[in-house]
C-alpha positions as CSV (number, residue, x, y, z in Angstrom):
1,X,39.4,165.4,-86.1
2,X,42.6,164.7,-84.0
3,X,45.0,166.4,-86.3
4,X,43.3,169.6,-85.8
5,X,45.3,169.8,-82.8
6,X,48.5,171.0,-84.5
7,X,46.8,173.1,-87.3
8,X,48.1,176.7,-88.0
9,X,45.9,179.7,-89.3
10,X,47.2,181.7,-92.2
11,X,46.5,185.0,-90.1
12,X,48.7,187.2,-88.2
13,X,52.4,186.6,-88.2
14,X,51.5,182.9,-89.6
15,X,52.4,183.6,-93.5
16,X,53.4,180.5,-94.2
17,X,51.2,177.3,-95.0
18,X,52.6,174.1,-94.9
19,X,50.4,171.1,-96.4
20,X,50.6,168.1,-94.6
21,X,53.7,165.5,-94.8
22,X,54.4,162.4,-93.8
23,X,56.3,162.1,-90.6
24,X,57.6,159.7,-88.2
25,X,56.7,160.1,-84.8
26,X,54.6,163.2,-85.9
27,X,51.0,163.0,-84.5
28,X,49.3,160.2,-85.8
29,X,52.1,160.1,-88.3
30,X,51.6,163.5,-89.9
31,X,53.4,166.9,-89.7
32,X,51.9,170.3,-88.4
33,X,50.1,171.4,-91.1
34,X,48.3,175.2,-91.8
35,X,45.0,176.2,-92.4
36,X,44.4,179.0,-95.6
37,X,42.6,182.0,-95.1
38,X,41.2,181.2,-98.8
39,X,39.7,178.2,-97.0
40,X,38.9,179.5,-94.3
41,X,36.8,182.6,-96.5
42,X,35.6,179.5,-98.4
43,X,34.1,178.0,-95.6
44,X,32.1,180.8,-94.8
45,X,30.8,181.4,-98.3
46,X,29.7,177.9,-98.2
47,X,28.2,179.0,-94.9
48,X,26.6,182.3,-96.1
49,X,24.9,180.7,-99.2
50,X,23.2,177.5,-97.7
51,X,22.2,179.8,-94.4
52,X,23.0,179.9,-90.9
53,X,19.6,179.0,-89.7
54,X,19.9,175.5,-91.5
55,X,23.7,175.2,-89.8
56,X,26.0,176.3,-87.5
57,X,29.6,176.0,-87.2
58,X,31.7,174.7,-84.3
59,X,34.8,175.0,-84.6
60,X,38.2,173.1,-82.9
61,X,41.0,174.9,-82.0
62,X,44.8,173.8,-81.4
63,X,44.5,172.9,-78.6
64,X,48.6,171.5,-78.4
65,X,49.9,174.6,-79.7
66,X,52.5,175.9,-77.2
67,X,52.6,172.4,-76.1
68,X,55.4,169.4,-75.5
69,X,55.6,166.0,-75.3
70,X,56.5,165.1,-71.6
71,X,59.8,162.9,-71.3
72,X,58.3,160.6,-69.1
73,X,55.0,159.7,-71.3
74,X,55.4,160.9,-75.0
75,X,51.7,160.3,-75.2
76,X,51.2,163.3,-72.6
77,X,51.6,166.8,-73.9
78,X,52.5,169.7,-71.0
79,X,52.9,173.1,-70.7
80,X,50.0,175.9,-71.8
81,X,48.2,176.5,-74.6
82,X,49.4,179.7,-76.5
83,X,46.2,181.0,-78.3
84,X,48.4,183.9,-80.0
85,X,47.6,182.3,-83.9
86,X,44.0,181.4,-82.5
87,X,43.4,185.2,-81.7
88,X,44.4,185.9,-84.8
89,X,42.2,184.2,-86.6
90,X,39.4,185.1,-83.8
91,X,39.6,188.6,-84.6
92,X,39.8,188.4,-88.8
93,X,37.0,186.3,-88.6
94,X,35.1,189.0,-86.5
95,X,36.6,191.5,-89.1
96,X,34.5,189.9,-91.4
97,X,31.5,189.6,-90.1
98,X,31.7,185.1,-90.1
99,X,29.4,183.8,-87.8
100,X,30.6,181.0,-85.0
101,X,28.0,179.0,-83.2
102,X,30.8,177.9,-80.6
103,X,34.6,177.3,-80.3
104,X,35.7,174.1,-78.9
105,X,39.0,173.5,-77.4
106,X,41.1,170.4,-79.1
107,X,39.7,166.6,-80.0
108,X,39.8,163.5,-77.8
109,X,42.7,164.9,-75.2
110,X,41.0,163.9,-72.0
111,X,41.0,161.1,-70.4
112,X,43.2,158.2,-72.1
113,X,43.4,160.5,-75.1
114,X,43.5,159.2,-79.1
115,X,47.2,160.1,-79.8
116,X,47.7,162.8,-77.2
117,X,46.2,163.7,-74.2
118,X,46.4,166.2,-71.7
119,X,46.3,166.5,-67.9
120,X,43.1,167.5,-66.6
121,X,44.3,170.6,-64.6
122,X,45.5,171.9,-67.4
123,X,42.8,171.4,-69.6
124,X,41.1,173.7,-66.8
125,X,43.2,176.0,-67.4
126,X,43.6,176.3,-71.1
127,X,40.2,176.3,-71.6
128,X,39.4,179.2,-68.8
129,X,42.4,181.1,-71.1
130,X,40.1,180.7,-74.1
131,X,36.9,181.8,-72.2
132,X,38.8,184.8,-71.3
133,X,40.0,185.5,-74.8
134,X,36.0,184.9,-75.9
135,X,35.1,187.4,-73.7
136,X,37.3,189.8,-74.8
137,X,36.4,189.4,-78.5
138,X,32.9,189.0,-78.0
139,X,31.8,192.0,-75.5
140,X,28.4,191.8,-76.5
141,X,26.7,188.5,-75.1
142,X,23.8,187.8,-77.1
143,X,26.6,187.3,-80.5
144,X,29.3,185.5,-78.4
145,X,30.2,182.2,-79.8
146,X,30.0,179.2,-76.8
147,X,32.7,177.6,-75.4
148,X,33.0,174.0,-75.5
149,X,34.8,171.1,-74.1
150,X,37.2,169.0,-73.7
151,X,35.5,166.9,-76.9
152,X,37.0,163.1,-76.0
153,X,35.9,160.0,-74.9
154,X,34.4,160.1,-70.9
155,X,36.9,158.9,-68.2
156,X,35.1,159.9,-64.5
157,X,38.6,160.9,-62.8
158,X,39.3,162.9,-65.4
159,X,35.9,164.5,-65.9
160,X,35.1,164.7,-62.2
161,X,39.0,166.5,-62.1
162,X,38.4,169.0,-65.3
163,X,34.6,170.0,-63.8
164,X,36.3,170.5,-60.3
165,X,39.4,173.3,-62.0
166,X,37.2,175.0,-64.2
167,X,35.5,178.0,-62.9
168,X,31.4,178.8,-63.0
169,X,30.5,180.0,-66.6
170,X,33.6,178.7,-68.1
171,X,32.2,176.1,-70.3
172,X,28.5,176.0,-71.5
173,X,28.8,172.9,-73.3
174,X,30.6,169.7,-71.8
175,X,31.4,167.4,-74.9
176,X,32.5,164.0,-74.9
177,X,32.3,161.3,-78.0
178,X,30.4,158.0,-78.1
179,X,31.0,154.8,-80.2
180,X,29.6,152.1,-78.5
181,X,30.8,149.3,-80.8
182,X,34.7,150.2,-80.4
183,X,36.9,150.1,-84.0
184,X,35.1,148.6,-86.9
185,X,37.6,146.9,-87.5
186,X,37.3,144.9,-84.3
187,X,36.4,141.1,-85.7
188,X,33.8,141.2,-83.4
189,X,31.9,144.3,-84.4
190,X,29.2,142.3,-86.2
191,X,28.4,140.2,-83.3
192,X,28.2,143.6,-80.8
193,X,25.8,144.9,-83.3
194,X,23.1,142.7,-82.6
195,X,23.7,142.5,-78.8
196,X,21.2,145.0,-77.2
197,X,23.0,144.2,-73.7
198,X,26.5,145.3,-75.5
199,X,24.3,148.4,-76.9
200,X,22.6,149.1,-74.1
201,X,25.8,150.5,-72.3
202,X,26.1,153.6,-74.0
203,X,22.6,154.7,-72.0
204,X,25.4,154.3,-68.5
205,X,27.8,156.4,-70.4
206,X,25.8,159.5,-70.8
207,X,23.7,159.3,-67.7
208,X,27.7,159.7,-65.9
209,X,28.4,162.5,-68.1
210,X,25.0,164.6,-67.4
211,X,25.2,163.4,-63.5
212,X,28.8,165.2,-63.4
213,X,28.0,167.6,-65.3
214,X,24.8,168.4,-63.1
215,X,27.1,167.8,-59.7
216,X,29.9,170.0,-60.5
217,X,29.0,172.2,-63.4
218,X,25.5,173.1,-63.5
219,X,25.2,176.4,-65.5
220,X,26.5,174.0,-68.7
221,X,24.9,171.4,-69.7
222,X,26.3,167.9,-71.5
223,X,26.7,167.8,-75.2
224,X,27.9,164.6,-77.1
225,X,30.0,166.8,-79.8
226,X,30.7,163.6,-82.0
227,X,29.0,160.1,-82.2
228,X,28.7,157.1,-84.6
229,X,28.3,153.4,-84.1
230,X,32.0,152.8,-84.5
231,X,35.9,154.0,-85.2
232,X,37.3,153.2,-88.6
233,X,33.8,151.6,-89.4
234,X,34.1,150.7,-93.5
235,X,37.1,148.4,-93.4
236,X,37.8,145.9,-95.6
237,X,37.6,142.9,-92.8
238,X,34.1,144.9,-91.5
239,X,32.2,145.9,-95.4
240,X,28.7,148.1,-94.2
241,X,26.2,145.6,-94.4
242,X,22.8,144.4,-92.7
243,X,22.7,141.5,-90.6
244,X,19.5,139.7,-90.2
245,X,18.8,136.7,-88.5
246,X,16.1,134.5,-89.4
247,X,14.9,132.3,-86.2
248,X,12.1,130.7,-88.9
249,X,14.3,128.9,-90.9
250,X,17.2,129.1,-88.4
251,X,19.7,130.6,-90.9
252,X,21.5,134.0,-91.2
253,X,22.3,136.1,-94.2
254,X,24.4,138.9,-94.8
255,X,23.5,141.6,-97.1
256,X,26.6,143.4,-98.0
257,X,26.0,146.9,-99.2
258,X,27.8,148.1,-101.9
259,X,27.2,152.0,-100.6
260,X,29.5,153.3,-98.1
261,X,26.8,153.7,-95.5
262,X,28.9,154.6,-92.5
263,X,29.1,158.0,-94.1
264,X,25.3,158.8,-93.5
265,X,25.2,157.3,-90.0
């Protein structure tokens, strides 16, 4: 998620491993927080027992590391990315032999961003910095993890801006997120849900990201890297439940569930 953004890796000169904190004016309320190597190893056993043919990993790096908030828009973050702790943990987990699928470059920064965002340009850049840095790791081709991005919601200036910096074999996936019903805990939600105009939109939302994608990027291809029907779907105002509408006997019954089914959409 977002937050990932301003994780540090236990590797390298990180030895220290803060846990998160509670912090005003933090991202999305939180301090920077560290990820364990013993979690880290822990993935990958998890990994290595249930098999690599049955999953893969993609992983998101911080992508605001190195980063400040502008003094003209807190909400944008400037300068470059410094992948010095992301190296680090690049080359242990090479060391050991842990398999990445791909390595995508922050969550939800393009565009209008979800609590941070970050120009387009230098998106272009950071990102060709980390295809570099894959490069390097990686020499041999056929075990070189893709690179993916920017993972956020589609904006066409800033998408048709990003595709035009970045350079041919930069990127191989383009990702962008899709919840076509907003925040669950719009009032509204339930209504949306059953409007297959409403629904229906979500078809003109990929078809913009594959066009531009095509038009100014062709050697990648689009991805959408995460998807469900809604943001903060669960809440108390919005419970999961089915709504069916009877035109027979011109009534309409809810069926709460008492499951939290958003977690299996």
């Amino acid at each position: 998620g977002s937050v990932e953004d301003q994780i540090v890796y236990q590797f390298g000169k990180q030895k220290k491993c803060p846990h998160f904190k509670k912090r005003e004016g933090g991202l999305f309320g939180f301090s920077t927080t560290c990820l364990p190597k013993m979690r880290w190893d822990e993935v990958h056993e998890f990994f290595n027992k249930i098999g690599y043919l049955f999953m893969k990993l993609i992983f998101g790096l911080n992508a605001l590391t190195g980063k400040k908030n502008s003094i003209q828009d807190k909400l944008n973050w400037v300068g470059n990315w410094n992948p010095k702790n992301a190296i680090s943990l690049m080359k242990y987990t090479i060391s050991k032999g842990y398999k990445i699928d791909s390595y995508e470059l922050g969550n939800e920064l393009c565009a209008e961003g979800i609590g941070a965002r970050v120009d387009s340009v230098q998106y272009a850049k950071d990102i060709t910095m980390l295809r570099r840095i894959v490069n390097l790791l990686y020499p041999d081709a056929s075990r070189r993890p893709k690179v993916l991005g920017p993972g956020g919601f589609y904006g066409k200036e800033w998408f048709q801006s990003f595709l035009l910096n970045v350079g041919p074999g930069v990127v191989d996936g383009v990702t962008h997120h899709i919840y076509n019903l907003g925040a669950g805990v719009d009032k509204d939600v339930i209504n949306k849900i059953q409007d297959p105009y409403f629904l229906s939109q979500v078809a003109e939302t990929f078809k913009n990201v594959a066009q531009a994608v095509k038009e100014f990027t062709p050697w990648a291809a689009p991805w959408v890297g995460e998807a469900k029907n809604a943001i903060y779907i669960g809440s108390q105002e919005n419970r999961c439940r089915f709504k069916h509408k009877s035109t027979s006997v011109l009534q309409r019954t809810d069926v709460d569930l008492c499951l939290n089914l958003h977690r299996f959409s």
